[in-house]
C-alpha positions as CSV (number, residue, x, y, z in Angstrom):
1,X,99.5,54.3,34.5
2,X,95.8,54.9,33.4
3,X,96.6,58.2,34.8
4,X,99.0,59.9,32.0
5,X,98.1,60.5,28.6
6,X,100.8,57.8,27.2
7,X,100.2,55.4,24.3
8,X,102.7,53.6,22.8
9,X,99.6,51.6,20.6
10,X,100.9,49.6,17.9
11,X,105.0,49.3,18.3
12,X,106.8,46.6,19.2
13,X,109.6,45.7,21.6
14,X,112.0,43.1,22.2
15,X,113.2,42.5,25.8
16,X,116.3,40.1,26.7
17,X,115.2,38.5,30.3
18,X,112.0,39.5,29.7
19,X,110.7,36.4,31.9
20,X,110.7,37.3,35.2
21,X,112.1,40.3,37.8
22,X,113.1,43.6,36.0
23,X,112.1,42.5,32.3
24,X,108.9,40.9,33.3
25,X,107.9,44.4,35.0
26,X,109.2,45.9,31.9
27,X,107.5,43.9,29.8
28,X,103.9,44.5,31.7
29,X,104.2,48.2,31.6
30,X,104.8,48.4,27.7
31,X,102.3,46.0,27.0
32,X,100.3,48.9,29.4
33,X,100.7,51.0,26.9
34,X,100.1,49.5,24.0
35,X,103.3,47.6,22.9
36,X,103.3,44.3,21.1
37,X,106.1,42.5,23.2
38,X,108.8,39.6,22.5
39,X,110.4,38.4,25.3
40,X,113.7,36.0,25.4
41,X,114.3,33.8,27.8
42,X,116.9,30.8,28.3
43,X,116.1,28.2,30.8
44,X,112.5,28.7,32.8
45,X,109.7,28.0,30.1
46,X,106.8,28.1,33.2
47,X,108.2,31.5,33.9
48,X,108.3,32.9,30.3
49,X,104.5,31.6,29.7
50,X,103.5,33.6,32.7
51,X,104.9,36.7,31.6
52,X,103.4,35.7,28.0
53,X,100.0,35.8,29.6
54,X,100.3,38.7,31.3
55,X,101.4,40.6,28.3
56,X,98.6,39.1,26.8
57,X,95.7,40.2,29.2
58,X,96.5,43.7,28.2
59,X,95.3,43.6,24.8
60,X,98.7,43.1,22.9
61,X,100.2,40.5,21.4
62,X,103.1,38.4,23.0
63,X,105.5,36.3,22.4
64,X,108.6,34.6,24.0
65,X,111.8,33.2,22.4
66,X,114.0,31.0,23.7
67,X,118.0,32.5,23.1
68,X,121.3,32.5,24.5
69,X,122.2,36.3,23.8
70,X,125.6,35.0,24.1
71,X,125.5,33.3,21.0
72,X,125.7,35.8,17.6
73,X,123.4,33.4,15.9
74,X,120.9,33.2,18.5
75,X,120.5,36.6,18.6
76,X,119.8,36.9,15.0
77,X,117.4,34.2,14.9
78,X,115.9,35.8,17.8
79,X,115.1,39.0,16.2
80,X,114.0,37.3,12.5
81,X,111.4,35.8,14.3
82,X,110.7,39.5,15.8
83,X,110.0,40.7,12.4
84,X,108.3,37.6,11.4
85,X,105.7,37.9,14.1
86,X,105.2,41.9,14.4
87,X,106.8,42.6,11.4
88,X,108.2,45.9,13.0
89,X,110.9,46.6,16.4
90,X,110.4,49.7,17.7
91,X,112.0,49.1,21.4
92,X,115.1,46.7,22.2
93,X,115.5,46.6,26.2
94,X,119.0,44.9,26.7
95,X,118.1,43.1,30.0
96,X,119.3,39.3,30.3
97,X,122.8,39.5,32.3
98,X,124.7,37.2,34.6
99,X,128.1,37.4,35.8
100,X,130.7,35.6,38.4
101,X,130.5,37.2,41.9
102,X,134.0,36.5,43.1
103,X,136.9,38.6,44.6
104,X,139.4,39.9,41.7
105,X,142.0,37.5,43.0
106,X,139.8,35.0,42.4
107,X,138.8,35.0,38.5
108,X,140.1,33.4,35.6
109,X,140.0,34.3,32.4
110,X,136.8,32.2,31.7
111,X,135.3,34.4,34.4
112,X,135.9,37.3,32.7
113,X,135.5,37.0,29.2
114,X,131.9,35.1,30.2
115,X,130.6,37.7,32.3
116,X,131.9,40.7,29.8
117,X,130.1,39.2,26.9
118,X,126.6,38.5,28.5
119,X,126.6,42.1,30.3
120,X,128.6,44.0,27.8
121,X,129.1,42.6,24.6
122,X,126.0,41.6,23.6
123,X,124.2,44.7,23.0
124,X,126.5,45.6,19.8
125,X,125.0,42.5,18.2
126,X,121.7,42.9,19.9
127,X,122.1,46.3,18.2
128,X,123.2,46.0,14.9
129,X,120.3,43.4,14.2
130,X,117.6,45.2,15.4
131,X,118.4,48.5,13.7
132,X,117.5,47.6,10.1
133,X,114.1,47.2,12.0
134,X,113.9,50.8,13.2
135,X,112.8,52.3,10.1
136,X,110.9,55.0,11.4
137,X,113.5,55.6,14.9
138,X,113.3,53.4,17.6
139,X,115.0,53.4,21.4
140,X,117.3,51.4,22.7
141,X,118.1,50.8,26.5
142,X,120.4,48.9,28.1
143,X,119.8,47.8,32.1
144,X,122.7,48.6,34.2
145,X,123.8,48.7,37.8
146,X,125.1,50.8,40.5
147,X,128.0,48.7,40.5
148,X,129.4,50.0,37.0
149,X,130.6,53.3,39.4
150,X,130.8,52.2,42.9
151,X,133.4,49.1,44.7
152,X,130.8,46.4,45.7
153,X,132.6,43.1,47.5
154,X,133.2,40.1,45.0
155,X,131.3,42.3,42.0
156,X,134.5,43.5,40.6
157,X,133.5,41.8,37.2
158,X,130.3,42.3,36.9
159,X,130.6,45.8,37.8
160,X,133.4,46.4,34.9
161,X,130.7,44.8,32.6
162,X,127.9,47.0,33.5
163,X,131.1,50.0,33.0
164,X,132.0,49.2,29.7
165,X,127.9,49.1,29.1
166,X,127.0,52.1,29.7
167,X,130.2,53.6,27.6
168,X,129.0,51.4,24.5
169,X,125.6,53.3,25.1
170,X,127.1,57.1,25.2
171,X,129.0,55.6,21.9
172,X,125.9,53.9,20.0
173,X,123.6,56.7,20.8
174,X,125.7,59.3,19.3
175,X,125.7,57.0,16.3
176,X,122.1,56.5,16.5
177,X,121.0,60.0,16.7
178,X,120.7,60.8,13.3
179,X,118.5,57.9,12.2
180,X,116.0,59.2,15.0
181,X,117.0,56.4,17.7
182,X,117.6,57.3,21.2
183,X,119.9,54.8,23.3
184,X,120.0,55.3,26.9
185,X,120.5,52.8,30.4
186,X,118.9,53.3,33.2
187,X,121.0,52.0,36.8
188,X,119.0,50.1,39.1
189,X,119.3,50.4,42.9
190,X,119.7,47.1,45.1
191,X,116.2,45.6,43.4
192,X,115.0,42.0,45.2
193,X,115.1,39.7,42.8
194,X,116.1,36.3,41.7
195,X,119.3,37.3,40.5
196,X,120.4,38.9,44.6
197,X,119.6,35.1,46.0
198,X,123.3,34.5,44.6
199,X,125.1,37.1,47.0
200,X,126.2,35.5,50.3
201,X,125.2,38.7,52.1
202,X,121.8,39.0,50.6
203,X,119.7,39.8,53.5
204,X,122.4,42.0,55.4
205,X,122.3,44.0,51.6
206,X,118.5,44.4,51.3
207,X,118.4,45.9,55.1
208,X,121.1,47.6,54.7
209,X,120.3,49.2,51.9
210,X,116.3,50.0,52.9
211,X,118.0,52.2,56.1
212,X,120.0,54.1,54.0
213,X,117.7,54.6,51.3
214,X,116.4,58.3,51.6
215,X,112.9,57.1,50.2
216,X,112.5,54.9,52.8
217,X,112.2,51.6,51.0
218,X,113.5,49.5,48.7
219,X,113.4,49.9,44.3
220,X,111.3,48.3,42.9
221,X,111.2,46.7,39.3
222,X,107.8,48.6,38.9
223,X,110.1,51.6,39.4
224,X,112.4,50.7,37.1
225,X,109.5,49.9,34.6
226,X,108.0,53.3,35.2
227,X,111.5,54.9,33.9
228,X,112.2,52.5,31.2
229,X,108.1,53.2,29.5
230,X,109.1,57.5,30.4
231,X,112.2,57.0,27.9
232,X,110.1,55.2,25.1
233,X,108.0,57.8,25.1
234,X,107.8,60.7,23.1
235,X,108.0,63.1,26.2
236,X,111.7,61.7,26.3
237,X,112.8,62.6,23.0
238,X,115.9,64.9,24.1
239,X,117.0,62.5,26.4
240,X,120.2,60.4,24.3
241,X,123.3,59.0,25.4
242,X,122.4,58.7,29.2
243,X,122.3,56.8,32.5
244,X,119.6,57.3,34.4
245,X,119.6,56.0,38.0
246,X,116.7,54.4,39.7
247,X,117.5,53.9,43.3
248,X,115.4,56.4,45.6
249,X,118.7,58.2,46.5
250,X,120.5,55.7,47.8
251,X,123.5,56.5,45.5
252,X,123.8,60.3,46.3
253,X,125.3,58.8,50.1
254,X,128.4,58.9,50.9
């Protein structure tokens, strides 16, 4: 990014699942630029001490913070230490997710209610912390997924999850507006990561997906990264409220 004129010197962000795939390239970028970065992790320390190092070879400062989002408390524990390390949040990147990839027929109310609160529900929380924090404005964004408006097999779950958050977006950020923070999500493509080694038909989905992809080739999490630092920045300042989707085209088929 040494290319653009874009410095984001001196803020700081949180990022949930900062440690590895998506956040971790989301992480790197901002530190790029400047940013001071927390990132919250839950189970791989090795992986979160990478990313740590990483951030930290940019100049910044780092530091990772191990939460279950699920939990109300963890989250504000999670953002107190935030403040008590930068003493500032400037950027909250809603990342950490998981859900339970069965058929509809197939999921019990444990299901449901667990993979609507990790995707969904805790951004509100994740939100109403970190806004006493934004004193000066701030941004907000959520990770979603193509699956929030397309039917993809044994992701009925998930993909209501990732529904209902972007709607909580369009609702926050017209709250948000007038204390000068901009909430917006940005949709992901099929991305190769960790989290696709679940899906039974994970290497008929990644080729799949690369011949129908009018690019030519797969997203990326750098590509995602590249969108999420364009919406903290100030050249994104009328941009509130929205979904942006990262997938080199491959949604605009048919």
């Amino acid at each position: 990014m040494s290319d653009l004129s874009l410095s984001l010197t001196g803020k700081a962000a949180l990022i949930t699942g900062g440690s590895r795939g998506i956040g971790r390239a989301i992480a790197i970028r901002l530190a790029e630029a400047g940013v001071n970065v927390a990132i919250n992790y839950l189970r791989q320390r090795t992986a979160a001490d990478e990313t740590v190092s990483l951030i930290e070879s940019h100049g910044v400062k780092a530091l990772a913070i191990r939460a279950n989002v699920g939990e109300a408390e963890n989250i504000h524990d999670m953002v107190n230490q935030v403040k008590n390390t930068f003493g500032r949040l400037d950027i909250l990147i809603s990342n950490a997710a998981s859900g339970v990839l069965k058929p509809a027929l197939e999921l019990t109310p444990r299901h449901w209610q667990w993979t609507m609160n990790i995707n969904a529900g805790t951004l509100l929380p994740l939100t109403q912390e970190s806004v006493p924090l934004m004193t000066h404005g701030g941004v907000i964004i959520a990770v979603s997924s193509l699956g929030s408006v397309r039917a993809i097999p044994n992701y009925s779950a998930v993909g209501a999850s990732k529904a209902a958050l972007e709607s909580l977006i369009r609702h926050l950020a017209l709250e948000l507006a007038p204390h000068k923070i901009r909430v917006n999500a940005v949709s992901a493509g099929v991305v190769d990561t960790d989290a696709l080694k679940h899906f039974p038909n994970r290497d008929s989905l990644l080729g799949e997906s690369s011949k129908r992809t009018p690019t030519g080739r797969l997203t990326t999490p750098e590509d995602v990264a590249n969108v999420v630092l364009y919406l903290c920045s100030p050249f994104a300042e009328q941009i509130q409220g929205q979904t942006i989707v990262v997938d080199g085209g491959y949604s605009i088929l048919a």
